[in-house]
Backbone as numpy.savetxt, mean C-alpha at the origin, in Angstrom:
# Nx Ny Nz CAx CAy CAz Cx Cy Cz
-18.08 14.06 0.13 -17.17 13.77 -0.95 -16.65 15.09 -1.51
-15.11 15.09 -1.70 -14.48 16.12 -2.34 -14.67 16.49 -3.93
-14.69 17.42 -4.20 -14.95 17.09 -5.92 -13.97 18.11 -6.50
-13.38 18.10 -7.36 -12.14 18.78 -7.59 -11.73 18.37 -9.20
-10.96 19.12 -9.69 -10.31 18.22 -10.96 -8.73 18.66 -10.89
-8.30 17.64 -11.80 -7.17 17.13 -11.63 -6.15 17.54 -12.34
-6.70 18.63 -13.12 -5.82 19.14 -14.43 -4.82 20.29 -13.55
-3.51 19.24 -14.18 -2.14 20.60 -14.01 -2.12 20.78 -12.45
-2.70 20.10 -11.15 -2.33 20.37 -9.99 -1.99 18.58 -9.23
-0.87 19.08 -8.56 -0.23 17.77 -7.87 -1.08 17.72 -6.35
-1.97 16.75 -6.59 -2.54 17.04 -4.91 -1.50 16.18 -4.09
-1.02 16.46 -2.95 -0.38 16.45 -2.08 -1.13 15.32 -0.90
-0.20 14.22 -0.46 -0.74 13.38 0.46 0.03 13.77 1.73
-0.43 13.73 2.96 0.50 13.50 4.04 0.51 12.46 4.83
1.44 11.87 4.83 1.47 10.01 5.24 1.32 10.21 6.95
0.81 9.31 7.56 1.30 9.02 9.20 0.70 7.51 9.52
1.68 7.33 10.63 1.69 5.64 10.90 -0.08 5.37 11.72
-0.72 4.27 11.18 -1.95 3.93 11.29 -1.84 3.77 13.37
-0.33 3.72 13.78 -0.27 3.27 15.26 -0.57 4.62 16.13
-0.25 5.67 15.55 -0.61 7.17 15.80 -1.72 7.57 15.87
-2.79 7.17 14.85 -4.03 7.41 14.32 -5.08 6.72 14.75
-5.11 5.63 15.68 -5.63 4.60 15.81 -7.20 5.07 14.76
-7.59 6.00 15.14 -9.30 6.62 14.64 -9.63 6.00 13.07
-8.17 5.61 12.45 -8.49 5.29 11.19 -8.57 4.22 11.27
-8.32 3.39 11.96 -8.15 1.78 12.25 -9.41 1.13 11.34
-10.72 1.62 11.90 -11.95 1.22 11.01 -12.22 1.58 9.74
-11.36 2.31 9.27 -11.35 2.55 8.24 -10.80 1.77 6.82
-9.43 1.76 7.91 -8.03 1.01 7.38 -9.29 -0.64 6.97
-9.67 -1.34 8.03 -10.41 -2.14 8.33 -11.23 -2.32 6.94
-12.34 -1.37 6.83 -13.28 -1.78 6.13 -12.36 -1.52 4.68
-11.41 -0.70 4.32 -11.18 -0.78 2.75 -10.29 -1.88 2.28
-9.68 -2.74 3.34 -9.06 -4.37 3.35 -9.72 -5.13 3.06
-11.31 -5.21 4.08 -11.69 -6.21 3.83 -12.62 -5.71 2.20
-12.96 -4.89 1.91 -13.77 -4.72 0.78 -13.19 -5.26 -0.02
-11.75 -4.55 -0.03 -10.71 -4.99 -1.02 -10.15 -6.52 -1.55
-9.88 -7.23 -0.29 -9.41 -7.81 -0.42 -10.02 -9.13 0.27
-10.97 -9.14 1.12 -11.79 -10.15 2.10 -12.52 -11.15 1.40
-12.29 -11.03 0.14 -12.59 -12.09 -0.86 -11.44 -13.43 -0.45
-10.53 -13.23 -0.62 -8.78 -14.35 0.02 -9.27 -15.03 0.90
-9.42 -14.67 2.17 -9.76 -15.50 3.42 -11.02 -15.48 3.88
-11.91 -14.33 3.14 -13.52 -14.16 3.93 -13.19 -14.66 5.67
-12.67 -13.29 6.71 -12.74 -13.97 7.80 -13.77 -12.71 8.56
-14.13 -11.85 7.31 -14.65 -10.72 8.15 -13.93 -9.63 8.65
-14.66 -8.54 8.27 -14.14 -7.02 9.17 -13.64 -7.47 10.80
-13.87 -7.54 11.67 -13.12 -7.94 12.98 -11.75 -8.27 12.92
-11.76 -9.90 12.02 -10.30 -10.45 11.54 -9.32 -8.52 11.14
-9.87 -8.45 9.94 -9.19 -7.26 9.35 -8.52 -6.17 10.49
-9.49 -6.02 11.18 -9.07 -4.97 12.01 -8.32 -5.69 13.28
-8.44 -6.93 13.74 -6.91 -7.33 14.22 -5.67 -7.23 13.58
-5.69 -7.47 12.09 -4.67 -7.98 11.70 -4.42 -6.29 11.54
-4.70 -5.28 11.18 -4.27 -3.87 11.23 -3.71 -3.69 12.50
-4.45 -3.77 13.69 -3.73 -3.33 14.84 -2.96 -3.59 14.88
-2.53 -5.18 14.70 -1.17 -5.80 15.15 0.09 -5.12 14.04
-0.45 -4.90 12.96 0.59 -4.42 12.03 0.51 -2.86 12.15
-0.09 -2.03 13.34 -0.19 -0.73 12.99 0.84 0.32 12.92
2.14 -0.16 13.56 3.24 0.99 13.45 3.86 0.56 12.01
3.61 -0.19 11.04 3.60 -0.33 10.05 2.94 -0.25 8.56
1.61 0.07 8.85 1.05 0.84 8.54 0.71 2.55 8.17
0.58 2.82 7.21 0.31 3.94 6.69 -0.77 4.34 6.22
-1.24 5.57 6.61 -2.67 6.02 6.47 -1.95 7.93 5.52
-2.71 7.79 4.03 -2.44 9.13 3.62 -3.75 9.82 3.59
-3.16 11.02 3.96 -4.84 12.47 4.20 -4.14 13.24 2.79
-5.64 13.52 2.44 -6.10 14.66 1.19 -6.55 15.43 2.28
-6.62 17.08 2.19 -7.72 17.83 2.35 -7.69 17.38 3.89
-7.20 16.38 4.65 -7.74 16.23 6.05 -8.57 15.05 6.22
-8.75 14.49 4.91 -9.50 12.91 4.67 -8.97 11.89 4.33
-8.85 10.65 5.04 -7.85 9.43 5.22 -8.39 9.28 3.55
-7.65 8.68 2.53 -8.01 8.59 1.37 -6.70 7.40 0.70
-5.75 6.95 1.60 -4.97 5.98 1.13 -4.18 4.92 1.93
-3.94 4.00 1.95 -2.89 3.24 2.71 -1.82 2.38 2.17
-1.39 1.96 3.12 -0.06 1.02 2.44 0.79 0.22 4.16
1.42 -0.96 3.85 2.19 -1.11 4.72 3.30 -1.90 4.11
4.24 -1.24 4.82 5.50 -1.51 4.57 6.49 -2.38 5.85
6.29 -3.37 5.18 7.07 -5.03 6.66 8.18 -5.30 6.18
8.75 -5.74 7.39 9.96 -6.61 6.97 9.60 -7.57 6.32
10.93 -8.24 5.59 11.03 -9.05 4.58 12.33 -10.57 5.00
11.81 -10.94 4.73 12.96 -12.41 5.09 13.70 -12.10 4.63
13.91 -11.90 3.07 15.45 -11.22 2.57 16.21 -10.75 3.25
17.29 -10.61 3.30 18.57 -8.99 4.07 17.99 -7.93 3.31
18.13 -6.84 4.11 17.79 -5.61 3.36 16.44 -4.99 2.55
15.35 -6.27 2.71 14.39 -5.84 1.87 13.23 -5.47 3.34
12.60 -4.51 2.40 11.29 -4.78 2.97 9.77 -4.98 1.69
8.69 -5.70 2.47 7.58 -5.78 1.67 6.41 -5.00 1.72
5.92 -4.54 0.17 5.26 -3.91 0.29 3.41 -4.46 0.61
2.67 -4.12 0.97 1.40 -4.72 1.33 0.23 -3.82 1.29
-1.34 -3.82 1.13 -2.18 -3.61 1.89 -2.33 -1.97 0.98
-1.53 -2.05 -0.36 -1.73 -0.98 -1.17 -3.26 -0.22 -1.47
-3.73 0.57 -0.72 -5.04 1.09 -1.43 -5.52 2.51 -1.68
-5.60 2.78 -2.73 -6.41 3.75 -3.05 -7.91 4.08 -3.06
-8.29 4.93 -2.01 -9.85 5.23 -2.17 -10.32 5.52 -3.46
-11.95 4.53 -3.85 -12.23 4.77 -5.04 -12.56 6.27 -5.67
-12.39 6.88 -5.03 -13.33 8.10 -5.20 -11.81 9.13 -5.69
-11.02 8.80 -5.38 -9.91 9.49 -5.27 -8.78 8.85 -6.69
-8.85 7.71 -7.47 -8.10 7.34 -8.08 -7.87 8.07 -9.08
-6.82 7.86 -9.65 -6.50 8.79 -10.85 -5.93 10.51 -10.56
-5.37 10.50 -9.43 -4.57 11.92 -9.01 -3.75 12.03 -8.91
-2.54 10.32 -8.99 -1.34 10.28 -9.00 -1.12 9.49 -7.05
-1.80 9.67 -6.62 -1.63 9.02 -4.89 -0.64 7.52 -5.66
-1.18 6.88 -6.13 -0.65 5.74 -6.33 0.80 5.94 -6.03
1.69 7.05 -7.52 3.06 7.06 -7.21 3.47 7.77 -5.66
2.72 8.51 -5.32 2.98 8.87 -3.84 3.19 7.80 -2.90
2.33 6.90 -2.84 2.66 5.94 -1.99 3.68 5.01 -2.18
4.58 5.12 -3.64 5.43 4.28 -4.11 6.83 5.11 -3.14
6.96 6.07 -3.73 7.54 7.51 -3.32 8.15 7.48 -2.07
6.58 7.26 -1.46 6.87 7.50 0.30 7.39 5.22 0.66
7.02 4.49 0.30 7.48 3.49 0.44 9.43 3.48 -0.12
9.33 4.29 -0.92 11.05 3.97 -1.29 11.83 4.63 -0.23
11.29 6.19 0.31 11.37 6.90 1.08 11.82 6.07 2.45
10.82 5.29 3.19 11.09 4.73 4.40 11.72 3.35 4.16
12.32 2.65 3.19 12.95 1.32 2.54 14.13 2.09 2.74
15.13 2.85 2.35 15.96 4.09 2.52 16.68 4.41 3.87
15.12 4.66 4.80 15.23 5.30 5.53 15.87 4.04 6.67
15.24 3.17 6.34 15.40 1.45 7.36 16.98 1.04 6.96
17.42 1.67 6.06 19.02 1.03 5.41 18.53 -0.02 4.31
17.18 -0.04 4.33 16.98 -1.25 3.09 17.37 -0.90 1.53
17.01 -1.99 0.64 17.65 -1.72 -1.13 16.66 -2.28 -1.75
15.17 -3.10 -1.19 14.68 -3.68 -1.96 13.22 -3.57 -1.31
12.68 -3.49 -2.20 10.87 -3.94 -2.08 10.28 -5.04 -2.58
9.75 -5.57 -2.17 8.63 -6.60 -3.01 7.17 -6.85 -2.53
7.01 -6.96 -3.65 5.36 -6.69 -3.26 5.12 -7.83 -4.29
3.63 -8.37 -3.74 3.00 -9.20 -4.40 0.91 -8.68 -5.62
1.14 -8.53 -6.77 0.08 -7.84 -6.70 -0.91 -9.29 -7.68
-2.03 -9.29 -7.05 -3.41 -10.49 -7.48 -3.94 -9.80 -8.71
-3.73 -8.64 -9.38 -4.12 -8.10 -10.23 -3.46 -7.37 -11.05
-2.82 -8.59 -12.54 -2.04 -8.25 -13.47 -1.94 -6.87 -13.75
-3.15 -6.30 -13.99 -3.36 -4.96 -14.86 -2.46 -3.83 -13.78
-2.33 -4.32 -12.88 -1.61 -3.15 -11.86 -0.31 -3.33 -12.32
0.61 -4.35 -12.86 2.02 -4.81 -13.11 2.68 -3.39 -13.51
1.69 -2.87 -14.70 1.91 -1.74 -14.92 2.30 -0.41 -14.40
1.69 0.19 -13.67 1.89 0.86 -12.85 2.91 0.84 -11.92
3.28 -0.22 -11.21 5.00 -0.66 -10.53 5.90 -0.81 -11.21
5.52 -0.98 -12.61 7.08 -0.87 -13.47 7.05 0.26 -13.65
6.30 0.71 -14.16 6.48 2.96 -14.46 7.02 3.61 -13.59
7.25 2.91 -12.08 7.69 3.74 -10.83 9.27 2.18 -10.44
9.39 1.12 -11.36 10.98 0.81 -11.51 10.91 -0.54 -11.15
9.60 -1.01 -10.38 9.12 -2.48 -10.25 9.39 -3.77 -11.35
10.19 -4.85 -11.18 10.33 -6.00 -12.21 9.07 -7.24 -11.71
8.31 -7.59 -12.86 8.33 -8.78 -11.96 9.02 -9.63 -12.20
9.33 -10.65 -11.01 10.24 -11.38 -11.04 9.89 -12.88 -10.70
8.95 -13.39 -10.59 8.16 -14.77 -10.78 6.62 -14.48 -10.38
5.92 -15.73 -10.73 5.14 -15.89 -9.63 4.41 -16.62 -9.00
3.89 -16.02 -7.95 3.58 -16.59 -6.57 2.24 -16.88 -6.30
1.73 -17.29 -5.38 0.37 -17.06 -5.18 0.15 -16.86 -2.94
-1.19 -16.33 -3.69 -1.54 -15.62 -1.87 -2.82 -16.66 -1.79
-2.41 -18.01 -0.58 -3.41 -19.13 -0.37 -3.57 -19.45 -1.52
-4.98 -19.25 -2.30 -5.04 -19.75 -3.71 -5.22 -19.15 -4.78
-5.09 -18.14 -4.88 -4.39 -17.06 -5.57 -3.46 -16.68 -6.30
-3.74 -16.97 -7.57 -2.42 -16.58 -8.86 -1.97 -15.14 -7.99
-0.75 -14.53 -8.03 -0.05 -13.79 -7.95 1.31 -13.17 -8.67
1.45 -11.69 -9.08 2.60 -11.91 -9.73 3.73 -10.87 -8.65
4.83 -11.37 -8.53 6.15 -11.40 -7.38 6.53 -9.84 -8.13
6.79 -8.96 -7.58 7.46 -8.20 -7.97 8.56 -7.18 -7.36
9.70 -6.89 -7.74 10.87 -6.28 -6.58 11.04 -4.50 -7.56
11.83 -4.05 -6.22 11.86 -2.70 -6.57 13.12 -2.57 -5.69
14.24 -2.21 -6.80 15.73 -1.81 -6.30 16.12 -0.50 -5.99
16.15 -0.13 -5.02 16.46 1.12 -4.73 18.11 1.47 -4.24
18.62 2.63 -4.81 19.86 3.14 -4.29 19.77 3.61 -2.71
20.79 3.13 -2.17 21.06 3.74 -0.41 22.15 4.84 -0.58
């Protein structure tokens, strides 16, 4: 574990596609299902199919040389949008700002696709926050299986 503080320095992520990396795959794997394997309980295995299959869509960010974040960014049924997914920050690491990095680098490749829109779905109100500070509305909501959810979009200039 890195130990560092946080005052007055921007630590720096460098993004690359999880399809490049495969090595993080188990990684990617276990901080899904920790995260999130509560939804479907189908197990680490499930998780790490459903990564492979989504892996050139997938994003894996390094601190220091240590996988420490992810995100994936899919198409979207909309025209022009894509969705955001699979948002995580290592616990050990929160509170350095990665969060807006990964917003950053998601508007970045939404941009880069010709897209104008994001949406993401987040199971945990208290985050609402944080996606509006970086331009996020929510805009109804939804649920994931059985899962309150709140819908939220992010308009970006092309």
């Amino acid at each position: 574990m890195l130990l560092f503080s946080s005052a007055g320095i921007k630590h720096q992520l460098d993004f690359v596609r999880l399809s490049e990396h495969r090595e993080y795959l188990p990684l990617a794997a276990k901080w899904a299902e920790d995260e999130w394997g509560y939804i479907r309980n189908k197990g680490i295995e499930y998780r790490t199919e459903v990564l492979a299959a989504l892996a050139h869509n997938v994003y894996i960010g390094t601190f220091a040389n240590q996988p420490v974040v992810m995100f994936a960014l899919l198409e979207h049924e909309l025209p022009h949008s894509k969705e955001l997914m699979y948002v995580y920050v290592d616990k050990n690491y929160r509170g350095l700002g990665f969060a807006k990095q990964i917003i950053e680098e998601a508007k970045r490749l939404t941009v880069e696709a010709e897209c104008s829109l994001i949406l993401l779905d987040t199971l945990k109100p208290n985050l609402n926050h944080m996606y509006e500070k970086y331009g996020a509305k929510v805009v109804c909501e939804g649920k994931l299986f059985a899962h309150p959810t709140d819908v939220l979009s992010m308009s970006i200039q092309i």
